[in-house]
N, C-alpha and C positions, 0 to 999 in steps of 0.2 A: 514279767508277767503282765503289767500292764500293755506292753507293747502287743505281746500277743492277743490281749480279748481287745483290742482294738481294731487288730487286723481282722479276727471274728467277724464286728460286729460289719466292719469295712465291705468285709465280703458278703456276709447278708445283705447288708444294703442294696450291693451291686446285684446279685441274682435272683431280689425283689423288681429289682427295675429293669433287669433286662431279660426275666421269663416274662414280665409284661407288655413283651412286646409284641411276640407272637412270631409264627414262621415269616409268615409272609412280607415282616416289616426286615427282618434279620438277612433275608436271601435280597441282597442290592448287589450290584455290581461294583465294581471300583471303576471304572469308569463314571459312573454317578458321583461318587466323593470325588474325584480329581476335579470334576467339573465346579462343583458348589465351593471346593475350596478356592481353587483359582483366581474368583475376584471377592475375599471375605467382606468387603466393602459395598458388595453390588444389595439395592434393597431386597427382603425379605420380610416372613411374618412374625418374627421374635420367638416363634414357636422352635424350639430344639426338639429333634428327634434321634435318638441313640439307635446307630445300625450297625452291623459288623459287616464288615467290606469282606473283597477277596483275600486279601494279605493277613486275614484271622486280625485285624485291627479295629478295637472298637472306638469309633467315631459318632460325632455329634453332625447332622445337618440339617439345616432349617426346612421345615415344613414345603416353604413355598417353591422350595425345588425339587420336591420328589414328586415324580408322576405314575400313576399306577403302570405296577410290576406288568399284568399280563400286555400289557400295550406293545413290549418289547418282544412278547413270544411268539413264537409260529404258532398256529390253529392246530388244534389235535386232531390234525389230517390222517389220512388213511382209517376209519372209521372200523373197517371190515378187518383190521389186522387187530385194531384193538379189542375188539370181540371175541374174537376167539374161532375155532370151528366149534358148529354145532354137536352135540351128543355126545361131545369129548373132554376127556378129562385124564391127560398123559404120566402117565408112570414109568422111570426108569428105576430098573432091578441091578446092580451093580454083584456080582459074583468074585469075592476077593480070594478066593482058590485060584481061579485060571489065571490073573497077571501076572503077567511077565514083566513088565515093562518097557513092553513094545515102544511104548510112547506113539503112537502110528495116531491116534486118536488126539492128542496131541498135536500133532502133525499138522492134522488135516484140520482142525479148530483154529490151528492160527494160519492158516494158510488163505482160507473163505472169509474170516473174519478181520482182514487187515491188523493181525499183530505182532506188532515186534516182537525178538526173540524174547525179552523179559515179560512178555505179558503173556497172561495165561486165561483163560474164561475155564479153562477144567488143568487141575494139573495132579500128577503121579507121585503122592505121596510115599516115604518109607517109613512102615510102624509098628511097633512093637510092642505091643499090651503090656510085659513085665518083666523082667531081668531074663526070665527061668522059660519062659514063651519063643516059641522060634519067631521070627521077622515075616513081614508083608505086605506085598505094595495097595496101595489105595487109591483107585482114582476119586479124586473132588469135584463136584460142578457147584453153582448154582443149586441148590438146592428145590428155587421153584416151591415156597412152603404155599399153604392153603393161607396160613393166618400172616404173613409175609411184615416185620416190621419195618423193612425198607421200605414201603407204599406209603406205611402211613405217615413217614416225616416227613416225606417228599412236599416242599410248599408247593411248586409250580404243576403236578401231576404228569413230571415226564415221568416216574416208574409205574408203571400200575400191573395187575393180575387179571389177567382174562379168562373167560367162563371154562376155556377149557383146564385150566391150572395155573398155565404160563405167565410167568411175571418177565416182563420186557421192560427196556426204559426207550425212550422217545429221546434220541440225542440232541435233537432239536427246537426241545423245549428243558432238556438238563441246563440249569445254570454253573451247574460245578462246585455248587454248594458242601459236598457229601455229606449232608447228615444221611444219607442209604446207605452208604459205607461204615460211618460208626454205627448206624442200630444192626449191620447184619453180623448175625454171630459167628456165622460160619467163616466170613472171610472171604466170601463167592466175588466182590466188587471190587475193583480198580481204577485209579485215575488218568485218565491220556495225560499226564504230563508235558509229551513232546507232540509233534506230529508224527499222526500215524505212520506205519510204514505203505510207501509205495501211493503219499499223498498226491504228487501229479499225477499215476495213475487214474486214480480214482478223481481228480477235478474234471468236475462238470457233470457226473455220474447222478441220478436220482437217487436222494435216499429209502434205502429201504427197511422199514421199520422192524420187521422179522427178522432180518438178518445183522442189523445194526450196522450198517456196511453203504457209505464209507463214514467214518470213522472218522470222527472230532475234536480236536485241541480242546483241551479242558472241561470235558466232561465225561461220564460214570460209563463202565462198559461192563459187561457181565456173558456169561452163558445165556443163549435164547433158546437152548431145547430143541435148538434147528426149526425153529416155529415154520422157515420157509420150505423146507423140505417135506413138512406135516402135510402143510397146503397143497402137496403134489403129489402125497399118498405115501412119498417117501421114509426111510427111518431116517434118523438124525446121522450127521455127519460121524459123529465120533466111535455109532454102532456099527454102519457100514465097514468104519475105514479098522477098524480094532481084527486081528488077524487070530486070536484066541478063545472068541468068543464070551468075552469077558461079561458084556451088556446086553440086557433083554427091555424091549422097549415096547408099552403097547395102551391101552385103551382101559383103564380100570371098570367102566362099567361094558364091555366087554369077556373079563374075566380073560384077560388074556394079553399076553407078551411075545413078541418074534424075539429070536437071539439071533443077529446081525450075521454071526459066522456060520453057524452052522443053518440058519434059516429054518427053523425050527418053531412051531407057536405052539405053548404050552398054556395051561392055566394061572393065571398070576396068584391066587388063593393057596390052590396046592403047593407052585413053585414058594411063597414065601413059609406055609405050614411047617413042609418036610425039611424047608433047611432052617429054621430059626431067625427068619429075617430079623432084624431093627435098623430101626432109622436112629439121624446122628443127633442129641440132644433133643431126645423126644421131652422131655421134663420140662422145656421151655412153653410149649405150648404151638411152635410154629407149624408142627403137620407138615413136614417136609412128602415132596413127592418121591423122592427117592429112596429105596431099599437097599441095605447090603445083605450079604449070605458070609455068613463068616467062611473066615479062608480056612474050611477044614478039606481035606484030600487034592490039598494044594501041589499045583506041576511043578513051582520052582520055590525054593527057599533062598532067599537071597541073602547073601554073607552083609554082615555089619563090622566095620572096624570095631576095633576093642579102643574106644579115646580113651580110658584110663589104663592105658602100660606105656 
């Protein structure tokens, strides 16, 4: 008993002193610790300062050798991407009746976006509301919310939300940190773990903010809503490439969606009224931009193994 209200108290201690530290002292690199460790003999200012490195290791280094964090980042270049377009504000309508599970949408997201076969920026889930309920596929993105709490832990301001909806991250100013990854609820983010695919390709390429492309060893990657395709009046990659018409994509203060297959622009108000849209964990607060239509007068019912016989 004793042993345990010591470890208590042990852990208070610890997450008194180290929520006091703040993002910006917490996101260092390990590169910084190897260095400061390397010669523990070299002078300094006696001042200890508690950081958590890359390796999830919390570590003590003296003051006199940390130098400010943005010193090391690129400039929050491209200015015009971070803004947004003007008078827009995008909304994708996701129809889980029509899936098939083309995966085509799929396809063509890891194709544009340098990723490997295990990575995903939108993927085709299979789901089943309850025992007694027939099956259906889902696609997932990015969500894209209004109130986004991946921005806000971001210490360095690679993720941020632009005026038209779009939340994008800046891979060249991500540390690799993830805390965007643990505050998103959804699951929409991932870590380049390895190198991307098809990285000599892509050496020497500009990067381009919109499309996230090319693609970075240890940092966040996510769905961009084809922000670069917007800029060229075009619909997003996954609505074009979807062969069923699954997605309808379009301008909420327009009152209005195209659906990719059939080319069709309907009103976004009616289209979400007459089928009962909702978004995914509206209870949270996030205001996702994204709608579903429940999958009623569905083209394909997809078979589920029985894993209990």
């Amino acid at each position: 008993m004793e042993d345990q209200e010591n470890s208590v108290k042990s852990r208070r201690r610890f997450l008194q002193k180290f929520g006091s530290l703040g993002l910006g002292a917490i996101a260092v690199s390990s590169a910084l610790t190897e260095s400061c460790s390397s010669n523990p003999k070299a002078p300094g200012s006696g001042k200890k300062i508690t950081l958590l490195n890359s390796k999830n290791e919390l570590v003590e280094v003296d003051s006199a050798y940390i130098s400010t964090l943005n010193k090391d980042l690129s400039p929050n270049h491209n200015s015009e991407s971070r803004n947004g377009l003007p008078g827009k504000k995008f909304v994708l309508v996701v129809d889980l009746g029509k899936c098939k599970n083309a995966r085509k949408c799929m396809d063509k997201c890891q194709a544009v976006h340098q990723l490997r076969p295990d990575q995903h920026h939108l993927n085709v889930l299979l789901m089943k509301d309850s025992e007694h309920t027939a099956p259906y596929y889902m696609p997932k993105h990015c969500q894209h919310c209004d109130n986004p709490p991946c921005v806000k832990v971001c210490p360095v301001d690679a993720t941020f939300k632009r005026t038209d909806g779009i939340v994008l991250i800046d891979n060249e100013r991500c540390i690799g940190c993830r805390f965007c990854i643990a505050a998103c609820p959804y699951s929409a983010r991932s870590f380049n773990w390895y190198e991307p695919k098809d990285a000599e390709k892509y050496k020497g390429v500009a990067y381009d903010i919109e499309k996230n492309v090319p693609q970075k060893k240890g940092t966040v990657t996510k769905c961009t809503f084809s922000a670069d395709c917007l800029r060229d009046g075009k619909l997003p990659y996954c609505v074009s490439a979807c062969p069923n018409g699954v997605y309808y994509f379009g301008n909420v203060y327009e009152d209005a969606v195209t659906n990719g297959t059939l080319g069709e622009t309907v009103s976004l108000n009616n289209l979400l009224a007459q089928n009962s849209a909702y978004r995914l964990l509206e209870d949270l607060g996030t205001a996702p931009s994204i709608y579903y239509l429940p999958p009623k007068d569905r083209t394909l019912i997809p078979e589920i193994e029985d894993t209990q016989s």
